[in-house]
C-alpha positions in Angstrom: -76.3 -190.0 -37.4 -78.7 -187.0 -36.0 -80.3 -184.6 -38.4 -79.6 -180.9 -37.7 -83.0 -180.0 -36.4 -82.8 -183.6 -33.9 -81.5 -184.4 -30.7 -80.4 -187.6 -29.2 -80.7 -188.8 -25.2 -79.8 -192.5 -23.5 -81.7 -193.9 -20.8 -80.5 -196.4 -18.7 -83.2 -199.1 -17.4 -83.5 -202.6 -16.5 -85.2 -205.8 -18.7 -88.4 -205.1 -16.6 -88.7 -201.9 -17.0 -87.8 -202.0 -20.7 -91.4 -202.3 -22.3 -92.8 -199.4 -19.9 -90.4 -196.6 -20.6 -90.4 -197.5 -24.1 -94.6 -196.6 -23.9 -93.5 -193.2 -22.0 -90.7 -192.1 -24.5 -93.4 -192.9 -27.2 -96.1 -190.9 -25.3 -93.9 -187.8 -24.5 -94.1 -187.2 -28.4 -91.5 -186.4 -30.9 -89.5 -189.3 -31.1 -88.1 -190.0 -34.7 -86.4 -193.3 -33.6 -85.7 -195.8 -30.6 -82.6 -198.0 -30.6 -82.4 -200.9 -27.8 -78.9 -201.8 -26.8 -77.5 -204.1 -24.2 -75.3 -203.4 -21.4 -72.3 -204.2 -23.7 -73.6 -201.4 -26.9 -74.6 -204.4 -29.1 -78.3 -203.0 -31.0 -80.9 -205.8 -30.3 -83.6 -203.3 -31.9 -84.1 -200.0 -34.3 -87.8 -198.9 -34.0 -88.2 -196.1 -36.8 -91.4 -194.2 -35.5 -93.4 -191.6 -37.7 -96.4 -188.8 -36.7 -99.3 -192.0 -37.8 -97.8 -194.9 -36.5 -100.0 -195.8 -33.3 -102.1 -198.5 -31.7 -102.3 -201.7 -33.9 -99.3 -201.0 -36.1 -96.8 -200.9 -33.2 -98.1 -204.3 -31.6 -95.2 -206.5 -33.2 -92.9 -203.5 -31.6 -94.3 -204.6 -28.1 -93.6 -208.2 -28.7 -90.4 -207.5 -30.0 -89.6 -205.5 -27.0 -91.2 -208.0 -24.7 -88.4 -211.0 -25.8 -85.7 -208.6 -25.7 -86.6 -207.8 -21.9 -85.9 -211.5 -21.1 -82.8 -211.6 -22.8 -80.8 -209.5 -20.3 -81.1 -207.4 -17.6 -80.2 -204.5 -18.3 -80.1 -202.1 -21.4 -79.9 -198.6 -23.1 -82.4 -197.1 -25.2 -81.2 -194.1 -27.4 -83.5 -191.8 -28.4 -83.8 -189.9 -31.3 -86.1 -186.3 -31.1 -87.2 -184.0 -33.2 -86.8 -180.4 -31.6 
């Protein structure tokens, strides 16, 4: 799954909170890929993310996001880092 020079973390949040730590992961840098998951491990989203892809080009991601948050409450986002 993980390329030798990546690392992979879980964060645990809640449909509402969903959206806003998906912006922080982003901003923190680094991040290769973002997988959404439900409480039960079922993937509802893969977001692939490269060094240019910013600002108009992830606005479907946010709407994406935005109706998975009301789908249930609470999920696991596994990230994927470059070290």
């Amino acid at each position: 799954m993980s390329e030798p020079n990546t690392h992979y973390e879980e964060f645990h949040v809640n449909g509402e909170s969903l959206v806003a730590k998906i912006k922080e992961i982003i901003h923190e840098g680094n991040v290769r890929r973002i997988i959404i998951k439900d409480e039960k491990g079922n993937t509802y989203i893969e977001i692939p993310l490269t060094v240019g892809v910013v600002g108009v080009v992830l606005l479907p991601v946010w709407a994406a996001v935005g109706a998975i948050a009301a789908l249930a409450a609470n999920f696991t986002i596994g990230v994927e880092k470059a070290d």
